[in-house]
N, C-alpha and C positions, 0 to 999 in steps of 0.2 A: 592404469590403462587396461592391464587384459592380468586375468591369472596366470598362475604359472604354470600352468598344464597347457596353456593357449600359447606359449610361446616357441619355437622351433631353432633348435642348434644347428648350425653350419655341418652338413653331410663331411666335411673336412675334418671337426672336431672330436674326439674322444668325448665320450658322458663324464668322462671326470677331469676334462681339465677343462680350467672357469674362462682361460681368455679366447673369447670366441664372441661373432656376433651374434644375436637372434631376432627372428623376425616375428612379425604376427600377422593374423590376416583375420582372425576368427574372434576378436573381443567385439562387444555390440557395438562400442564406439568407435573401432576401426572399421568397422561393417558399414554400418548409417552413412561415414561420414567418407568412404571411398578411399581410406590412407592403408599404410601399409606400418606398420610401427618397426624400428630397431634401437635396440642397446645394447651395450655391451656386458656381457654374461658376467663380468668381475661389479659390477655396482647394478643389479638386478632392481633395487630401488631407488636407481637414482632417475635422470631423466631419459626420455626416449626421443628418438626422431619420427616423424611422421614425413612418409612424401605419398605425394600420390601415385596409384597402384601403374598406371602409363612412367613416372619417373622413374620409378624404382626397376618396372623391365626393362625399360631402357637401358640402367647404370647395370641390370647383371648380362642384359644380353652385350653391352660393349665390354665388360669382365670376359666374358666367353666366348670375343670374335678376338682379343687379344690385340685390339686396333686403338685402345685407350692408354694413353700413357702416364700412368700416374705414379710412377716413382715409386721408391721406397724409401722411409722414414722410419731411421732407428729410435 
């Protein structure tokens, strides 16, 4: 999907520890094709999500009005 210089750790995470999300915005194929890419930084080659760049500000702006109730899951 995008190299690993293209991909962005959670402002929240530490540079050295692996569980965290990352996003992307700047590989050609997420460019072209108007998605937003995430994985999870513990399986960096495994698969990623893609949604589109309107879904994705959606789910952080409802994270950051704190009006989304999504539970916590040990």
């Amino acid at each position: 999907m995008a190299s690993e210089e293209e991909w962005t750790k959670s402002s929240y995470s530490s540079q050295d520890n692996g569980n965290c999300v990352e996003t992307t915005v700047n590989s050609a194929a997420i460019t072209e094709s108007g998605l937003v890419g995430v994985r999870d930084s513990k399986a960096k080659g495994g698969p990623a999500l893609a949604f589109t760049h309107a879904a994705w500000t959606g789910f952080v702006g409802l994270l950051h009005s704190g009006e989304g109730d999504f539970g916590v899951v040990d």
